[in-house]
C-alpha beads as a LAMMPS data file, in Angstrom:
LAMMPS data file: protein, C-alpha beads

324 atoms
323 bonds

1 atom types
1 bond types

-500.0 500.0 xlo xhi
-500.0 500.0 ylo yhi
-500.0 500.0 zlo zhi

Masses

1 110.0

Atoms # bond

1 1 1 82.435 -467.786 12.619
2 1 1 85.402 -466.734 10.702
3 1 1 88.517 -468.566 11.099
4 1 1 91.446 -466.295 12.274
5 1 1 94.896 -466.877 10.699
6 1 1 98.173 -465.199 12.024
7 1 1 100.641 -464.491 9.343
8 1 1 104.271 -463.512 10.201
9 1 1 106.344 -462.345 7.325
10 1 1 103.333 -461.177 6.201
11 1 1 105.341 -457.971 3.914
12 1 1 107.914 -460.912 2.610
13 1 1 107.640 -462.864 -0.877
14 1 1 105.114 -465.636 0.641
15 1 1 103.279 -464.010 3.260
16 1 1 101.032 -461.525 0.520
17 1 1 100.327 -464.932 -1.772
18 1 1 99.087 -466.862 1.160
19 1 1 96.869 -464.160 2.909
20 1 1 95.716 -463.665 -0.522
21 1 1 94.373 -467.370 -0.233
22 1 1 92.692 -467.058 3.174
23 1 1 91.321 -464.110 2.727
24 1 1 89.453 -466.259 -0.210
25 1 1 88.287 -468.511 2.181
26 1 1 86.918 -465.944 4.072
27 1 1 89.572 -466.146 7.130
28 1 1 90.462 -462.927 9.602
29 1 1 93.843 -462.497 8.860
30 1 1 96.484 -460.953 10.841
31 1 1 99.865 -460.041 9.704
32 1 1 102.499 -459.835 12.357
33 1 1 104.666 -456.686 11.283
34 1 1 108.101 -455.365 12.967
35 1 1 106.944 -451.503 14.156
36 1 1 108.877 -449.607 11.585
37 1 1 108.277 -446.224 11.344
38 1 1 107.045 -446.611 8.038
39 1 1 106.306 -450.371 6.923
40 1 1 106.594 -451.191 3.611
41 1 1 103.499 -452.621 2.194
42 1 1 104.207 -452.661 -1.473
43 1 1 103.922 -456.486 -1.939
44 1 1 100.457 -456.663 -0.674
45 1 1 99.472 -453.782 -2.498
46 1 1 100.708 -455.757 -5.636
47 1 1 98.021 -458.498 -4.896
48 1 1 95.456 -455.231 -3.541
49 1 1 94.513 -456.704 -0.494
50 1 1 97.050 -454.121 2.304
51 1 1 93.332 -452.818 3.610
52 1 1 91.850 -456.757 3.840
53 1 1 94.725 -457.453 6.699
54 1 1 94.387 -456.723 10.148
55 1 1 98.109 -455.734 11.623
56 1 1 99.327 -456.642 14.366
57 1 1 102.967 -455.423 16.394
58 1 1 105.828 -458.086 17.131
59 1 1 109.080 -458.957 16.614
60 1 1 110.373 -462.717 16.644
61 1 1 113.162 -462.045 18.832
62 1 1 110.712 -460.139 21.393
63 1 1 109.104 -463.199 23.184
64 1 1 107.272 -460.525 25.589
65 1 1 105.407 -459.154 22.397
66 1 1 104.885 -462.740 20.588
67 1 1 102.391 -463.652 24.282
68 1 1 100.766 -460.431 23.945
69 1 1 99.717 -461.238 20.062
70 1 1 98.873 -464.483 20.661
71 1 1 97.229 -463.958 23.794
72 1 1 95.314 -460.990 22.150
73 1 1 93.879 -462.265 19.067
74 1 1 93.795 -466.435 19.936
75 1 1 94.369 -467.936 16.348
76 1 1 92.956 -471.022 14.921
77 1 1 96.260 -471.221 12.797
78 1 1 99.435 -469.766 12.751
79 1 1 101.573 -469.527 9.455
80 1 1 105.801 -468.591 10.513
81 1 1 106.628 -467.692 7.438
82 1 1 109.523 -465.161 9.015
83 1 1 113.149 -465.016 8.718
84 1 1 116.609 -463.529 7.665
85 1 1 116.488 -465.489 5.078
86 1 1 118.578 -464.583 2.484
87 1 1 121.738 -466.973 2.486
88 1 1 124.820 -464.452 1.783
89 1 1 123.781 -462.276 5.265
90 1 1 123.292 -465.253 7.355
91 1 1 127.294 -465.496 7.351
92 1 1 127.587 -461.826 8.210
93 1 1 124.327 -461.835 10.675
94 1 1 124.929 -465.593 11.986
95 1 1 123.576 -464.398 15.458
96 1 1 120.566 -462.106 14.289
97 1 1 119.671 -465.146 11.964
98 1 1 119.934 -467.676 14.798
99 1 1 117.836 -465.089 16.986
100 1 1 115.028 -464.870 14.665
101 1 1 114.730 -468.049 12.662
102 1 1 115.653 -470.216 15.708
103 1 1 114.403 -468.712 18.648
104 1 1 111.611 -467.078 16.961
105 1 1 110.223 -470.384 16.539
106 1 1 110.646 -471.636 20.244
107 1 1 108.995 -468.142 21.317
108 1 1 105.813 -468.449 18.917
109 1 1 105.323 -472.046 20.203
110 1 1 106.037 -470.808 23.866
111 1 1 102.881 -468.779 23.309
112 1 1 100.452 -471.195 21.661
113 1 1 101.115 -473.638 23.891
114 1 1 100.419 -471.330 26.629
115 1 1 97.219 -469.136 24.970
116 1 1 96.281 -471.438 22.307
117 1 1 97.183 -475.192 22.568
118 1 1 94.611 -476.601 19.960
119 1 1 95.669 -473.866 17.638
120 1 1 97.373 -475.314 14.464
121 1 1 101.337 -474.285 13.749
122 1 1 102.940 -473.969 10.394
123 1 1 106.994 -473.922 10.241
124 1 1 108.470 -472.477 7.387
125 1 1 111.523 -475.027 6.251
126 1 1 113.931 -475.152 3.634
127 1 1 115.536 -477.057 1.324
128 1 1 118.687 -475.323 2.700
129 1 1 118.717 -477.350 5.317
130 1 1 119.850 -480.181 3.406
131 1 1 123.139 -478.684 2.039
132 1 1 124.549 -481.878 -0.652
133 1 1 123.450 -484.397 1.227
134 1 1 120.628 -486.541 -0.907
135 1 1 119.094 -489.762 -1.276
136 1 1 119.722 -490.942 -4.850
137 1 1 119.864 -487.554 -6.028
138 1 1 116.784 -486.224 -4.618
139 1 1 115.913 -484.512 -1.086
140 1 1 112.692 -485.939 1.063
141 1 1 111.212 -486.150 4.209
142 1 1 113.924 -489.247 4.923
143 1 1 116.894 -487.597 3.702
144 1 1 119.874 -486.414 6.267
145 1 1 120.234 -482.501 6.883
146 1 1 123.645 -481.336 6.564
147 1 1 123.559 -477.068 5.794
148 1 1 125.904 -475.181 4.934
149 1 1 125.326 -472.107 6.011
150 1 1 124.053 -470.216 9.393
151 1 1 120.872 -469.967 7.755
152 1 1 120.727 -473.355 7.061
153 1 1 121.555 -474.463 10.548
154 1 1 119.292 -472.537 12.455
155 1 1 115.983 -473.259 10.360
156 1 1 116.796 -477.044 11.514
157 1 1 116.709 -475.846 15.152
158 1 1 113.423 -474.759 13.901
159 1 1 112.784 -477.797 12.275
160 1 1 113.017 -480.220 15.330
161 1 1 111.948 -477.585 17.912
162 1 1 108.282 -478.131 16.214
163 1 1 109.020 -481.696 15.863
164 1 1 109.526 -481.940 19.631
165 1 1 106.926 -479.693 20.787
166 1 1 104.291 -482.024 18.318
167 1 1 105.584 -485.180 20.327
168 1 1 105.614 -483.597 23.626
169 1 1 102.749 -481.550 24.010
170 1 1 100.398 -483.233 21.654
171 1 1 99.922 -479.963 19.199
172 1 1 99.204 -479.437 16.007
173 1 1 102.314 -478.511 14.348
174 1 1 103.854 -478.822 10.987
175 1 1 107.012 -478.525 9.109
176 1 1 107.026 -477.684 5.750
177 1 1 110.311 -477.879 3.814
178 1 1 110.382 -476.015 0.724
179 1 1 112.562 -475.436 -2.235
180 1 1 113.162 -472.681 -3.467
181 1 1 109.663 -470.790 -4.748
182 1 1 110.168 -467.671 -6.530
183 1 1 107.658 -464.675 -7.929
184 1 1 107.139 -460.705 -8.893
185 1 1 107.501 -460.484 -5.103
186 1 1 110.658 -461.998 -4.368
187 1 1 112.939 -459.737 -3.092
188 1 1 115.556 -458.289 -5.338
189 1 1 118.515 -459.295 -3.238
190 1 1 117.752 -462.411 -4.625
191 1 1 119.264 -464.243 -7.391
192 1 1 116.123 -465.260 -9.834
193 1 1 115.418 -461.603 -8.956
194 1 1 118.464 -459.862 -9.748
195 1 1 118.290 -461.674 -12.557
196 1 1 114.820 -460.650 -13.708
197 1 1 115.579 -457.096 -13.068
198 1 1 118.737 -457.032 -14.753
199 1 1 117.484 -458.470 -17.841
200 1 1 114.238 -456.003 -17.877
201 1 1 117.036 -453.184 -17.507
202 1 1 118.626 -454.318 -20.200
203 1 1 115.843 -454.711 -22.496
204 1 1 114.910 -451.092 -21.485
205 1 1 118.496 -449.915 -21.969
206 1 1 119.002 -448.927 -18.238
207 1 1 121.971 -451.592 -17.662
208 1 1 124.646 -453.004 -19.729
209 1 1 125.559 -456.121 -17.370
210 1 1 124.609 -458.428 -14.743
211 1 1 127.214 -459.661 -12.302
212 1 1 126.775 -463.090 -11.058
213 1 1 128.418 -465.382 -8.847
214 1 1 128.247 -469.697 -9.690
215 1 1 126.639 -469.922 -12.730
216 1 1 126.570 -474.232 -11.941
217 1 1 124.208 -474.212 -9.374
218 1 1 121.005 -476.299 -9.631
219 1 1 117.918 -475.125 -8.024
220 1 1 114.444 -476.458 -7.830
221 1 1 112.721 -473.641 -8.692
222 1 1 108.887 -473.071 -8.878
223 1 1 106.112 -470.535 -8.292
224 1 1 105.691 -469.117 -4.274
225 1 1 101.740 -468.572 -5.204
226 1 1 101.982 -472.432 -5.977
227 1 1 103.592 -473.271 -2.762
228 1 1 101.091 -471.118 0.203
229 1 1 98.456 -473.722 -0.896
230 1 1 100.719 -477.212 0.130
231 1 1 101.233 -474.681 3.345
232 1 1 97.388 -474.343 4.062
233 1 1 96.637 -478.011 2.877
234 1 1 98.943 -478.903 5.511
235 1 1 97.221 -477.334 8.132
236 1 1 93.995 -478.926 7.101
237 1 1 94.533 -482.612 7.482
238 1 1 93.653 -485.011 10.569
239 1 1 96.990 -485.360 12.096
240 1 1 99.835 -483.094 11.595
241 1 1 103.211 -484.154 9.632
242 1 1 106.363 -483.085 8.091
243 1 1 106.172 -482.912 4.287
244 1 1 108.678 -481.720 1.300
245 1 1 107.463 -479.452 -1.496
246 1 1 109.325 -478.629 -4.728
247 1 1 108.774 -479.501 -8.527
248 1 1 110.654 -482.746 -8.725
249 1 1 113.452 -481.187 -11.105
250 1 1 115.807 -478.151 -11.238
251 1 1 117.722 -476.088 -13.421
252 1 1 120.858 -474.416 -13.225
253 1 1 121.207 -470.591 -12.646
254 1 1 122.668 -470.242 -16.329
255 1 1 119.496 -471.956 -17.817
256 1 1 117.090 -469.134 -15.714
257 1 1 119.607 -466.610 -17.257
258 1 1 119.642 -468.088 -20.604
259 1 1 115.777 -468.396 -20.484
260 1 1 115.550 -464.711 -19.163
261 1 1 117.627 -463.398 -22.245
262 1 1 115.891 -465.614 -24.284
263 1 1 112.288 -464.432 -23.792
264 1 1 113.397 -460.691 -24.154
265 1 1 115.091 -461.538 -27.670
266 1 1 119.386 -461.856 -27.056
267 1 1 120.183 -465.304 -27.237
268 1 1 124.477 -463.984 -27.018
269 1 1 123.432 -463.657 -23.216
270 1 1 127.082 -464.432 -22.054
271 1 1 128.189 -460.719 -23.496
272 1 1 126.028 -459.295 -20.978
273 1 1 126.807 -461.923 -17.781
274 1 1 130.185 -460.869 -15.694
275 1 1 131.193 -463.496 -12.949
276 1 1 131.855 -461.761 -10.124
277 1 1 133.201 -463.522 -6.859
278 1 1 132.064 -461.300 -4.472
279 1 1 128.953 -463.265 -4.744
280 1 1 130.268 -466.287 -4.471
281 1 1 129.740 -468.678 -0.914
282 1 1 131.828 -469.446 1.559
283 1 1 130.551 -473.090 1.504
284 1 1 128.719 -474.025 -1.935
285 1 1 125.353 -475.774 -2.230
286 1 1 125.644 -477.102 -5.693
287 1 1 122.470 -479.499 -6.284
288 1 1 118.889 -479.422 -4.861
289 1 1 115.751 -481.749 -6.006
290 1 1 112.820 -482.554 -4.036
291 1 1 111.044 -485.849 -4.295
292 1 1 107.428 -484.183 -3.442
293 1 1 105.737 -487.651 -3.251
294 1 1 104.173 -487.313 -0.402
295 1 1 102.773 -483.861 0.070
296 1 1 101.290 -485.051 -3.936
297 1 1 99.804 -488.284 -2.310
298 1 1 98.917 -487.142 0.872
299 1 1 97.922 -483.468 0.231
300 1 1 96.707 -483.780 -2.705
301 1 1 99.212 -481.045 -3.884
302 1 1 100.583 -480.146 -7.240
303 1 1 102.612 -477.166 -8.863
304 1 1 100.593 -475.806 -11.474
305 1 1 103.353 -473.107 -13.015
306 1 1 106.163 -474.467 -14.991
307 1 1 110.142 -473.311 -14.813
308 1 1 109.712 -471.109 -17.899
309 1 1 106.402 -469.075 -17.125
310 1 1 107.657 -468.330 -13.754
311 1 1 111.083 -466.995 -15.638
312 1 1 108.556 -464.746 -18.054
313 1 1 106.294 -464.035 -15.366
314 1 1 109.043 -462.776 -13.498
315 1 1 110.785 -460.559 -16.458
316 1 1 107.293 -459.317 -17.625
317 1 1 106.102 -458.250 -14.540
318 1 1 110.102 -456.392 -13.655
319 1 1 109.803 -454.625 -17.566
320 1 1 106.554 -453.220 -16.301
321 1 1 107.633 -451.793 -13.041
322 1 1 110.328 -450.180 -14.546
323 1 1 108.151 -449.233 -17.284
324 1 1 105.934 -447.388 -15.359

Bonds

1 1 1 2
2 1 2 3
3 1 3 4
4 1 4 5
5 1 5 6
6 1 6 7
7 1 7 8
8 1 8 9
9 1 9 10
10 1 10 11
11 1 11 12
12 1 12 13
13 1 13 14
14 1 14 15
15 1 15 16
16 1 16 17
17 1 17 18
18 1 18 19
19 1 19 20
20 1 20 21
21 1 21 22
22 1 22 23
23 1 23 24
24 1 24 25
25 1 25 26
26 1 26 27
27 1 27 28
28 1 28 29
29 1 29 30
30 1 30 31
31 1 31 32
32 1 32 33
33 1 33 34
34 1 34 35
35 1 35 36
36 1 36 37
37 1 37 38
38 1 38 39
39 1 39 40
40 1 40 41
41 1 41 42
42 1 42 43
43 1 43 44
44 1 44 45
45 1 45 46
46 1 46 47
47 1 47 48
48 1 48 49
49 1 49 50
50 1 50 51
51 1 51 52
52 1 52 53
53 1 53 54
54 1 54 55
55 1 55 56
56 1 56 57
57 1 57 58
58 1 58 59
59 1 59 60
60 1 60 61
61 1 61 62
62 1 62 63
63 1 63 64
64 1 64 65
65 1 65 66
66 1 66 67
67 1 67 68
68 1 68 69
69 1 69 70
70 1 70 71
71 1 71 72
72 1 72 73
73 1 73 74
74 1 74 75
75 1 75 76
76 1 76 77
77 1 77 78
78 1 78 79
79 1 79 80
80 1 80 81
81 1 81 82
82 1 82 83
83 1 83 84
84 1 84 85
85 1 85 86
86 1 86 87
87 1 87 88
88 1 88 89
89 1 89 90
90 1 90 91
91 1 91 92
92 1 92 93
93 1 93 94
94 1 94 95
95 1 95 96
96 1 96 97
97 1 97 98
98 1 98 99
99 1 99 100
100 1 100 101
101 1 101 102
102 1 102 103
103 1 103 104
104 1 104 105
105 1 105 106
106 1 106 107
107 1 107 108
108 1 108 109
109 1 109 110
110 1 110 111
111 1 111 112
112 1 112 113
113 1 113 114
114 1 114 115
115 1 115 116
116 1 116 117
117 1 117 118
118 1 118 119
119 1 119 120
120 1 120 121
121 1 121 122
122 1 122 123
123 1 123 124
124 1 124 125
125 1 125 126
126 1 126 127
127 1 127 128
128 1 128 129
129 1 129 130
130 1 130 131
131 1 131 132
132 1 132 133
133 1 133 134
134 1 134 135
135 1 135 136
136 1 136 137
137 1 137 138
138 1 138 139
139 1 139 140
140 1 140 141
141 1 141 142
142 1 142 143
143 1 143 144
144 1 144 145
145 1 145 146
146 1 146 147
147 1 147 148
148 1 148 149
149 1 149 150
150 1 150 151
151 1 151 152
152 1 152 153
153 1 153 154
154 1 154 155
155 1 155 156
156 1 156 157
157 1 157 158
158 1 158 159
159 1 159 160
160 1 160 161
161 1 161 162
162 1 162 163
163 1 163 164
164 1 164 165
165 1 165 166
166 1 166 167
167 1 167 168
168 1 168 169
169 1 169 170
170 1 170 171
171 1 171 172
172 1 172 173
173 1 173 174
174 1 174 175
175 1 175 176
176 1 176 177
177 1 177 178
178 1 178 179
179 1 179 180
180 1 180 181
181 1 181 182
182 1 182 183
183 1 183 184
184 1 184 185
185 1 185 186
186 1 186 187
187 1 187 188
188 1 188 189
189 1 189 190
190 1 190 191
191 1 191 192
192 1 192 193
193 1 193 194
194 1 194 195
195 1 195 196
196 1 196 197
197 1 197 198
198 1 198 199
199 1 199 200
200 1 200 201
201 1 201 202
202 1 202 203
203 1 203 204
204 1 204 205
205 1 205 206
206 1 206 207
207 1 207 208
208 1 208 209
209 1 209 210
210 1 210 211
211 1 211 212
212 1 212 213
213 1 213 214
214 1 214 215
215 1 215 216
216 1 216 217
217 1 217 218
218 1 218 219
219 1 219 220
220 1 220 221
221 1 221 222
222 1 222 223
223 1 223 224
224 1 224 225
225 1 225 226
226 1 226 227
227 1 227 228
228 1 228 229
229 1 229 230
230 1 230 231
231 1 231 232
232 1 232 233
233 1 233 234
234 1 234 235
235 1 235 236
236 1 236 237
237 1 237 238
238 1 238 239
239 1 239 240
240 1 240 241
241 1 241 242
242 1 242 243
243 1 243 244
244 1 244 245
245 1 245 246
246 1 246 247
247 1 247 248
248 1 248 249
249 1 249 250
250 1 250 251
251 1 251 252
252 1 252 253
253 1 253 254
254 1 254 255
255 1 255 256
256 1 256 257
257 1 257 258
258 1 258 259
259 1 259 260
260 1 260 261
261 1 261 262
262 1 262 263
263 1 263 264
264 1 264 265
265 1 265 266
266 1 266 267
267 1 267 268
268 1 268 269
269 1 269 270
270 1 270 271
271 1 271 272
272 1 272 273
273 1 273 274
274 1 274 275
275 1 275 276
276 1 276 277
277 1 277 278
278 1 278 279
279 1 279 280
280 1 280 281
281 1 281 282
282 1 282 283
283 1 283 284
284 1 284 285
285 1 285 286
286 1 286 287
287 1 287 288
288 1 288 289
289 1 289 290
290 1 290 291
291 1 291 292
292 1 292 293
293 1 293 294
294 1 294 295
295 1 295 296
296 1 296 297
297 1 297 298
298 1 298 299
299 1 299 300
300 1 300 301
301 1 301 302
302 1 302 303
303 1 303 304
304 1 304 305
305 1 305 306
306 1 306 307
307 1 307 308
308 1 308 309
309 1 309 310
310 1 310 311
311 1 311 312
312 1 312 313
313 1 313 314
314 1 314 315
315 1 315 316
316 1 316 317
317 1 317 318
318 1 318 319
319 1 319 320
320 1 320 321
321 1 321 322
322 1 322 323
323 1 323 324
């Protein structure tokens, strides 16, 4: 019998990539979706599998409709990929963003305990969470969180709320802080996005500029399709843990512009780059590396796209949507 997955965020950047894997290992999938009145489905469409998804109705800060799913369709595992999770609207939204990324998470594990104790829970973290604090330059599973920003601080209420209800309740749950993963799919609000699209504007003569806000700040960066598989190894081990997943080195936002210009032919990028502080924060991150050791050792995990195809990926697959 088929195993049956719930994904939530299932119309985001990561949801699409990882029902794309299960779907390969022949799993039912579900896709918890918000009831617009008309979802958008284009990210799954990208990867052709809308019609392979079964969807379901919910909201994360509905717990009434969270029991009903759960109690409804009993699922072997459970993927939270969710969230207001861009940075920037978390300090305009801080109480939408606490509502869904922190009580969300209490709600969905509310229901599983109730409906579906043995089922197995994955928590989407983030490196955010750690702001600047790091251990010898790096971020891993031992390092102190200290975010700075809403979003930051209520995805490590998430954090330890699946901590505690592992420990208390004796459930399968995991935590899975990643850095930041990036694709065709990311949403253009973004800043590897906005710079993708700007650049394929630019090489199509649509735009003349890109405005930007801290050029300085260093990202580990890799590939989202990558990163669903350390989220399903997870979920496929003995005993569940908490486990850090990133590359192991970053890059600045001017090298991802620099390499974005680069590929399309302008190396005088900076003629084309206006600093804008609008889109600046109100508390800067400046440095993030993960130390992936042990989701590599353990999980057997291992990025397999490097900083500059996921920068050409990215700009090849933007030229050709505007292209078309």
């Amino acid at each position: 019998m088929a195993k049956i997955a719930l994904i939530t965020g299932i119309l985001g950047q990561d949801g699409p990539y990882l029902a794309q894997l299960l779907l390969k290992k022949d799993y039912k999938v579900y896709g918890l979706i918000r009831r617009y009145s008309k979802p958008n489905f284009e990210n799954l469409e990208y990867l052709n599998i809308h019609n392979d998804v079964e969807y379901v109705d919910g909201d994360l800060a509905d717990e009434a409709s969270l029991l009903n799913v759960i109690k409804n369709i009993r699922p072997d595992e459970v993927y939270n990929l969710a969230a207001q999770s861009f940075v920037g609207s978390s300090w305009e939204q801080a109480k939408l963003t606490t509502e869904i990324n922190a009580l969300g998470v209490l709600f969905l594990l509310n229901g599983l305990k109730f409906f579906c104790p043995t089922a197995k829970f994955y928590q989407a973290g983030t490196s955010e969470m750690f702001g600047n604090s790091n251990t010898n330059g790096y971020q891993d599973e031992n390092t102190n969180f200290h975010p700075r920003s809403p979003y930051g601080v209520s995805k490590i209420y998430a954090h330890w709320m699946t901590v505690n209800f592992r420990e208390s309740y004796n459930m399968f749950t995991c935590n899975g802080t990643l850095f930041n993963h990036e694709s065709p799919l990311r949403g253009i609000q973004f800043v590897t996005r906005k710079i993708t699209d700007s650049v394929a504007r630019i090489k199509l003569g649509l735009e003349k500029e890109i405005r930007l806000g801290n050029l300085d700040s260093r990202r580990d960066w890799g590939f989202a399709g990558d990163y669903v598989e350390a989220m399903y190894l997870m979920l496929q081990q003995e005993k569940p843990d908490d486990y850090v997943v990133g590359t192991g080195e970053n890059h600045s936002v001017k090298e991802f512009v620099e390499l974005a210009f680069k590929y399309i032919g302008i190396d005088d990028w900076k003629k084309y780059v206006k600093k804008d502080p609008r889109f600046l924060r109100p508390a800067e991150l400046h440095e993030l590396k993960a130390k992936p050791d042990k989701a590599r050792k353990i999980l057997g995990w291992n990025q397999t796209t490097s900083f500059k195809d996921l920068v050409k990926m990215m700009v090849d697959a933007d030229i050709k949507r505007l292209s078309s």
